[in-house]
TORMIRO-138022 format. One record per residue (C-alpha): residue number from 1; y, z, x; residue in one letter. Coordinates in steps of 0.5 Angstrom, whole numbers. Last residue first. Layout:
residues N
ATOM     n       Y       Z       X   res
ATOM   NUM       Y       Z       X     a
...
END
This chain:
residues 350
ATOM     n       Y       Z       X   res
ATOM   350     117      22     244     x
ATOM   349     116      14     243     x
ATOM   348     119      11     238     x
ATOM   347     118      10     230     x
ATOM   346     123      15     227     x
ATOM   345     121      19     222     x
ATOM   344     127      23     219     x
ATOM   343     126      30     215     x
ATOM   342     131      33     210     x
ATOM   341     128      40     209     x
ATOM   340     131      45     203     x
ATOM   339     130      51     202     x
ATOM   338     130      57     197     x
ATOM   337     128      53     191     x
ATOM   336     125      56     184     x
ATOM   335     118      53     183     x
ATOM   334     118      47     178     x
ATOM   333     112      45     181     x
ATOM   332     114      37     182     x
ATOM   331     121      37     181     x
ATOM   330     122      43     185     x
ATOM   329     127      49     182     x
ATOM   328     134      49     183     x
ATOM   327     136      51     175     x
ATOM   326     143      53     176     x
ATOM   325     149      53     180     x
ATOM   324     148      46     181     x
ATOM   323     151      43     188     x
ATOM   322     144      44     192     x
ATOM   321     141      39     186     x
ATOM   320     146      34     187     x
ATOM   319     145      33     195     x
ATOM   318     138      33     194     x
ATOM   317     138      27     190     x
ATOM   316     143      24     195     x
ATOM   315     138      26     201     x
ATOM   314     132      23     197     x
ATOM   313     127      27     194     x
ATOM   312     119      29     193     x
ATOM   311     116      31     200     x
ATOM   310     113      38     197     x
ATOM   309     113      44     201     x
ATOM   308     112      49     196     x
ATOM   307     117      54     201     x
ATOM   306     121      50     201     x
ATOM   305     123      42     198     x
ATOM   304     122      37     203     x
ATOM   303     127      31     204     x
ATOM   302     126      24     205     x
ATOM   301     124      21     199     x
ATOM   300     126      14     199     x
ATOM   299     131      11     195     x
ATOM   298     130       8     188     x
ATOM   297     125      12     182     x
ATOM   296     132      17     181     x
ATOM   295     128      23     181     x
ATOM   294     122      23     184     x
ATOM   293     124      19     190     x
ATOM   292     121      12     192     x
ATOM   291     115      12     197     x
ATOM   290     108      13     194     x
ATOM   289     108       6     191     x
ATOM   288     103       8     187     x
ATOM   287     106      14     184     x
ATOM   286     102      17     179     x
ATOM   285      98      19     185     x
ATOM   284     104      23     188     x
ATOM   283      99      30     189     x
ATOM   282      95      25     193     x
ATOM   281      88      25     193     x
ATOM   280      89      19     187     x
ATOM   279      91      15     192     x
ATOM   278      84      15     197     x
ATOM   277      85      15     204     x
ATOM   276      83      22     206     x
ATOM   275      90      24     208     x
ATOM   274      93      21     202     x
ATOM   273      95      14     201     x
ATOM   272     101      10     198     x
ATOM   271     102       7     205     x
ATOM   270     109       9     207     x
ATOM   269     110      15     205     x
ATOM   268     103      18     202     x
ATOM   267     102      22     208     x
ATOM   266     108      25     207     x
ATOM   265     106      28     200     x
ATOM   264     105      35     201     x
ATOM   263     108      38     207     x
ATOM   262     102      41     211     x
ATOM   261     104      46     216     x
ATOM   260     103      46     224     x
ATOM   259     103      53     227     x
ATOM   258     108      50     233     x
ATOM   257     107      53     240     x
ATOM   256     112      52     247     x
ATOM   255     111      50     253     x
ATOM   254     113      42     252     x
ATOM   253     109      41     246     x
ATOM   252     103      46     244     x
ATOM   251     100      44     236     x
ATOM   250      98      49     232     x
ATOM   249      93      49     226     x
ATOM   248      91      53     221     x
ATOM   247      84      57     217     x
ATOM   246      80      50     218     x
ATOM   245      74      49     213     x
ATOM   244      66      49     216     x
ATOM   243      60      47     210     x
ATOM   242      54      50     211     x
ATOM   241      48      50     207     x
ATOM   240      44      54     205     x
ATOM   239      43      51     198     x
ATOM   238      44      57     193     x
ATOM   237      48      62     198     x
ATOM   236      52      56     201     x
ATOM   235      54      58     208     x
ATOM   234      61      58     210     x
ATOM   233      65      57     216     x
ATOM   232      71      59     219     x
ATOM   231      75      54     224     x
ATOM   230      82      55     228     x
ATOM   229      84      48     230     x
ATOM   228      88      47     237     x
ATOM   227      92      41     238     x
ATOM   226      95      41     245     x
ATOM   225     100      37     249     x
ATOM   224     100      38     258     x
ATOM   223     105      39     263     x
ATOM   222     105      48     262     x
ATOM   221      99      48     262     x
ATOM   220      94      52     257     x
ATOM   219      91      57     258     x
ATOM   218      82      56     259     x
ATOM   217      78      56     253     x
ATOM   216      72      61     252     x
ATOM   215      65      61     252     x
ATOM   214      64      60     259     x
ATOM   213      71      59     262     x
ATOM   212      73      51     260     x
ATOM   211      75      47     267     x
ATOM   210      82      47     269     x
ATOM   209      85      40     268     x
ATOM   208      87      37     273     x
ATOM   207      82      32     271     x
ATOM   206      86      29     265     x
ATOM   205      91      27     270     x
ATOM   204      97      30     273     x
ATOM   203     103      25     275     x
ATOM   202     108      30     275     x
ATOM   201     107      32     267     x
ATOM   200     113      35     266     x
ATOM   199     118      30     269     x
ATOM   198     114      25     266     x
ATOM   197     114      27     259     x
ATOM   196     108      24     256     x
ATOM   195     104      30     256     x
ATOM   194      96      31     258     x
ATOM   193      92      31     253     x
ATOM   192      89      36     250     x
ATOM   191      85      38     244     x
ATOM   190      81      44     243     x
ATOM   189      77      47     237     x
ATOM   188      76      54     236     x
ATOM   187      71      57     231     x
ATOM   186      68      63     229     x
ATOM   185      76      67     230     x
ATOM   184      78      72     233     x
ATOM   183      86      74     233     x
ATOM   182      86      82     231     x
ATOM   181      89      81     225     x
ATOM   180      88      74     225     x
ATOM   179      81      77     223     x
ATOM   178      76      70     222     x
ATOM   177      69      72     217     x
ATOM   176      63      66     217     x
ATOM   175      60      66     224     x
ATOM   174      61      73     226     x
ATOM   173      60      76     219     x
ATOM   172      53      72     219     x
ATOM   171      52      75     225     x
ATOM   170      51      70     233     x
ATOM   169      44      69     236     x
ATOM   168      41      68     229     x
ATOM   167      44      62     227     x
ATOM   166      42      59     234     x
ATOM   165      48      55     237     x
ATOM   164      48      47     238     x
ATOM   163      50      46     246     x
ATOM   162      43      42     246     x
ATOM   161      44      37     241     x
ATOM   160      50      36     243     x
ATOM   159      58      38     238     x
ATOM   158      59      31     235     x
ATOM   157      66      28     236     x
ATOM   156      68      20     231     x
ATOM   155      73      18     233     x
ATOM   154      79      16     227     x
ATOM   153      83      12     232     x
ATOM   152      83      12     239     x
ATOM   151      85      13     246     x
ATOM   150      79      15     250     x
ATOM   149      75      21     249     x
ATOM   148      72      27     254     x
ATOM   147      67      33     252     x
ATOM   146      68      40     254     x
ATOM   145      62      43     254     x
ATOM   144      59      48     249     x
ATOM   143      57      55     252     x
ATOM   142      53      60     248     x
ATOM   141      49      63     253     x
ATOM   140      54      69     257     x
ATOM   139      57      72     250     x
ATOM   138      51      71     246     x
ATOM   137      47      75     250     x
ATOM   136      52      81     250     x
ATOM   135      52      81     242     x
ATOM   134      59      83     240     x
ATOM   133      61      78     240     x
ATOM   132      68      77     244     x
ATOM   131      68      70     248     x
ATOM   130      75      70     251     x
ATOM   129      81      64     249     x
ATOM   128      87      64     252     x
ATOM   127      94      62     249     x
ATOM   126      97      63     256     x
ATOM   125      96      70     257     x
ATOM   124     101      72     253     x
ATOM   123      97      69     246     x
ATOM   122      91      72     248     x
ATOM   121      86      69     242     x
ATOM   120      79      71     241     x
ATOM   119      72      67     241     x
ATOM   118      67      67     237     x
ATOM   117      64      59     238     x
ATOM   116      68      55     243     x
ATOM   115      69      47     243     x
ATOM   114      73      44     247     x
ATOM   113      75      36     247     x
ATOM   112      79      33     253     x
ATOM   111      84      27     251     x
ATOM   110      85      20     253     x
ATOM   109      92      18     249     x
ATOM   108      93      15     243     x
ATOM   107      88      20     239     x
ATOM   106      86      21     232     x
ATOM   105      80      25     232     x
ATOM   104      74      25     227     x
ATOM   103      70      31     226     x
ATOM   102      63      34     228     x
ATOM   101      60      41     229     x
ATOM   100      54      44     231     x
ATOM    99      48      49     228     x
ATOM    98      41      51     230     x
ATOM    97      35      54     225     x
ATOM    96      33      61     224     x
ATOM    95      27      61     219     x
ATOM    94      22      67     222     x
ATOM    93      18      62     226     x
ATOM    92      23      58     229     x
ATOM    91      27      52     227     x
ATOM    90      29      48     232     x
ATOM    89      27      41     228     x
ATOM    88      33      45     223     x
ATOM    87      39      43     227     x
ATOM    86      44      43     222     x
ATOM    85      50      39     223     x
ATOM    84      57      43     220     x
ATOM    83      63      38     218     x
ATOM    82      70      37     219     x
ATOM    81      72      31     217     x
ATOM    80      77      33     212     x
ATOM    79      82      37     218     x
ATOM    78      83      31     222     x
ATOM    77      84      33     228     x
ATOM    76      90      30     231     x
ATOM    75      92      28     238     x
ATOM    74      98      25     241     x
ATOM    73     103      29     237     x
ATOM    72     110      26     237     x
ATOM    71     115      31     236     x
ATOM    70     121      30     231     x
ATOM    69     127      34     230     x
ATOM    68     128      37     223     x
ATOM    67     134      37     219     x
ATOM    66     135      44     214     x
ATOM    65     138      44     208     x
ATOM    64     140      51     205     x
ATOM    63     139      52     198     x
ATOM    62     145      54     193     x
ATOM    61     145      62     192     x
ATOM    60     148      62     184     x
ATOM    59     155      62     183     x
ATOM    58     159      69     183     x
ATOM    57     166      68     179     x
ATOM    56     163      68     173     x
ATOM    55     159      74     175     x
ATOM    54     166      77     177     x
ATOM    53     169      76     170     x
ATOM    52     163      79     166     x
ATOM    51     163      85     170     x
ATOM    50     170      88     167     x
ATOM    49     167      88     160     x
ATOM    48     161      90     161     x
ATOM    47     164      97     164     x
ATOM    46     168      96     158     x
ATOM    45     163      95     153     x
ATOM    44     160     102     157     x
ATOM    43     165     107     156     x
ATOM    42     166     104     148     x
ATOM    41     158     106     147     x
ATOM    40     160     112     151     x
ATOM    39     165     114     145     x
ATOM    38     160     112     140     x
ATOM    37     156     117     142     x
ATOM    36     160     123     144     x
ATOM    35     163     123     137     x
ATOM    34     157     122     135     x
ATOM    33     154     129     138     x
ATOM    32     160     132     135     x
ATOM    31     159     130     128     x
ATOM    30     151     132     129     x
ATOM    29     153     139     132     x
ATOM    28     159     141     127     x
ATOM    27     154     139     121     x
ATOM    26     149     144     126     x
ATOM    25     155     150     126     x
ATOM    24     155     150     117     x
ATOM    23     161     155     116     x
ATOM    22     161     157     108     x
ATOM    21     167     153     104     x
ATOM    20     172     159     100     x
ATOM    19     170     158      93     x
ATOM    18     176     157      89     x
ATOM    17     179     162      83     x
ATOM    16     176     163      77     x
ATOM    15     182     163      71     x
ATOM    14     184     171      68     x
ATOM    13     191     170      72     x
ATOM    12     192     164      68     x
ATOM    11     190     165      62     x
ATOM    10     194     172      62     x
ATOM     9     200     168      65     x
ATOM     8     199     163      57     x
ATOM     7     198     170      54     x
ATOM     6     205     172      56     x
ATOM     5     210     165      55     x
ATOM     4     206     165      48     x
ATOM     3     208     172      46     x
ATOM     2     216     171      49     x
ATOM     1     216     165      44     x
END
């Protein structure tokens, strides 16, 4: 018995003890560095948790509506009817011909028609225009009198053959390339009228007018309405032709400046046409009758979505569309909607 308790210690003191574990410091490395890991991505679910409330609790920016005032315009130019007369029976030697300007004006008052060729815009000096090419001779010979028409529908105007400027008297940059940067301009028109307005007019008549500057525009009076059409014009490398197309126009009522904007669809309220008459020129050509909203088919569009400018809605559209918080978009263009602008037209004088 006492054998057997002694080899019994002697095989236990004779067994292996165990090996002590080796330091490895990059196995420290990687569970440290994914201790750091996952307790940045609960840092970062929090943060994310504590914002979804407040986005809940921010609605989506809803579009401003704006109401207009209208202003009677006496003369208009209509912008399609432009166009470039060639004079080739002048033609010289080398080929230079002469060129004029016609287009169609709509007037209910007499109006005086100017017309200045290279001219550059003072707009704190009376919205004048000066004669500014840089040809000296240009600037003291090319002058195109003013022209006076009754009131009238769709008047035809056609520059006089003798005021038509010579191709050559003026640069290809000078008769193609406007700069707003530094107002000039190959082209200005001018309508003016004398205003409604009694008490601005004064009893003053389309001869109180001040007579045009040679080559230039006079300012404008304080008693009249303007329209004024800033015109470039291009040569067609192929053909050489030349065409003549409206940069922008501004209208002057009552002192002040407008720079008119085209609202898409307007002309077509109430006579299911475009500007130049013809249905299918109307971005609402689907539409025939050109009157009823886009999105009820009932009422009548009255308001404008800003800034694409597309008259497409009713009020009553316009009000639900405001009041979603999401997907304010034209119905037309589907462009997201910053503004939009209820116009009312009234049918009385100004």
């Amino acid at each position: 018995m006492g054998a057997s308790a002694s080899s019994t210690r002697r095989r236990r003191n004779q067994t292996m003890p165990m090996p002590t574990p080796t330091h490895d410091p990059r196995a420290e490395l990687r569970v440290q560095a994914a201790n750091e890991a996952a307790a940045e991505e609960g840092r970062v679910r929090r943060r994310e948790a504590e914002r979804e409330p407040q986005r809940e609790q921010q609605p989506q920016q809803q579009p401003r509506t704006h109401k207009t005032t209208t202003i009677r315009n006496h003369v208009n130019l209509g912008k399609s009817s432009l166009e470039v007369i060639e004079d080739t029976t002048s033609s010289s030697s080398s080929g230079t011909s002469k060129i004029g300007i016609a287009f169609k004006v709509d007037a209910d008052k007499p109006c005086r028609v100017s017309v200045a060729f290279r001219v550059e815009e003072k707009p704190k000096e009376g919205a004048r225009f000066d004669a500014c090419s840089v040809n000296p001779i240009t600037r003291a010979s090319v002058h195109v009198p003013s022209v006076f028409l009754d009131a009238g529908l769709g008047q035809r105007y056609e520059m006089p053959r003798e005021s038509f400027v010579s191709v050559g008297a003026l640069s290809m940059a000078e008769l193609t390339e406007a700069d707003p940067e530094r107002r000039t301009y190959p082209v200005v028109v001018r309508l003016e009228c004398v205003s409604s307005d009694g008490e601005a007019n004064q009893g003053k008549t389309l001869d109180d007018f001040p007579e045009q500057p040679r080559g230039g525009l006079s300012p404008l009076q304080s008693w009249s309405q303007s329209q004024t059409t800033y015109i470039e014009l291009r040569r067609d490398a192929a053909s050489g032709h030349w065409s003549a197309h409206a940069l922008k126009q501004k209208i002057w009522v009552h002192g002040s400046s407008y720079e008119l904007q085209e609202i898409y669809g307007i002309e077509s309220c109430g006579t299911g046409t475009g500007g130049s008459g013809n249905p299918s020129s109307s971005p609402f050509a689907e539409d025939p009758d050109g009157e009823e909203c886009v999105i009820c088919l009932s009422e009548p569009r009255d308001t404008t979505v800003l800034p694409c400018r597309h008259l497409c809605m009713c009020a009553e559209c316009a009000h639900h569309l405001r009041s979603q918080v999401t997907g304010n978009v034209c119905p037309i263009c589907r462009n997201p909607v910053e503004s939009l602008l209820e116009i009312k037209v009234a049918g009385g004088p100004e």
